[in-house]
Each structure stands twice: as C-alpha cells, then as structure tokens.
BAPA-810210 format. One record per residue (C-alpha): residue in one letter; x, y, z. Coordinates in steps of 0.5 Angstrom, whole numbers, plus 500, padded with zeros to 3 digits. Layout:
<pts>
aXYZ ...
</pts>
This chain:
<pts>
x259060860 x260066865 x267065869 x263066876 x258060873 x264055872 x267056878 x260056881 x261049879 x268048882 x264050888 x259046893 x256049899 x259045903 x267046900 x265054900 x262053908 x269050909 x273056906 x269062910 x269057916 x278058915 x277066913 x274067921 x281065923 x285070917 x288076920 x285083917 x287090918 x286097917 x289100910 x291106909 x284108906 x280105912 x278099909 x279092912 x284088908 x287082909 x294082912 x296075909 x295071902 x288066903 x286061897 x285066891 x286072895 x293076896 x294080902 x291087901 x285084898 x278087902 x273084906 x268087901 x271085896 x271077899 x265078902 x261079894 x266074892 x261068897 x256072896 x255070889 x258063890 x253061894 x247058892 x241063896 x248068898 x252069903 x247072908 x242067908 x247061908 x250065914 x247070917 x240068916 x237068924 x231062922 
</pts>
C-alpha cells in the first residue's frame, strides 16, 4: 500500500477540516526566494516549508481535493 493511501486512512475529511481551519491562523512569510513559507513549525511541517507544498499535501488528502472541499462556490 502507498504511504499517501495509508495516511489517507489516518485522516477523515472532518479532522483534516480541522487542521486546514488552524493553518489560517499560522504565520507564513516571504523567503529569500519569493516563495510563501511557513514561519513556525505546524503539525508535520517544519518552519520553511511552502505553502504550495502544504497545499498539494491536502490536495491529496482530501477525498474530492482541496479545491472542492474549500474553494468550491456551489
């Protein structure tokens, strides 16, 4: 079984709903390189991690993705 499947297993929507609910309130800044990083340690991720990088991290987390269960207008 692939690692992402297993952790998928760890994870319901719900609790995940959770987490992304705290990462709103996570300071991220610039680095030296332009790109939006995390400026504290959150869950799994360490200080200097990106945003894009947490963000395909949900993305294959969620059931139907992060853009339908968040970003989704219906």
């Amino acid at each position: 079984m692939e690692n992402r499947e297993k952790l998928r297993r760890l994870f319901c929507d719900e609790q995940l709903d959770k987490i992304w609910d705290e990462l709103q309130h996570v300071p991220f800044d610039f680095d030296d390189t332009g790109e939006y990083c995390l400026s504290v340690d959150f869950y799994i991720w360490e200080a200097g991690t990106s945003q894009i990088e947490i963000w395909y991290w949900f993305n294959s987390m969620y059931l139907e993705g992060l853009v339908k269960r968040h970003f989704n207008n219906k």
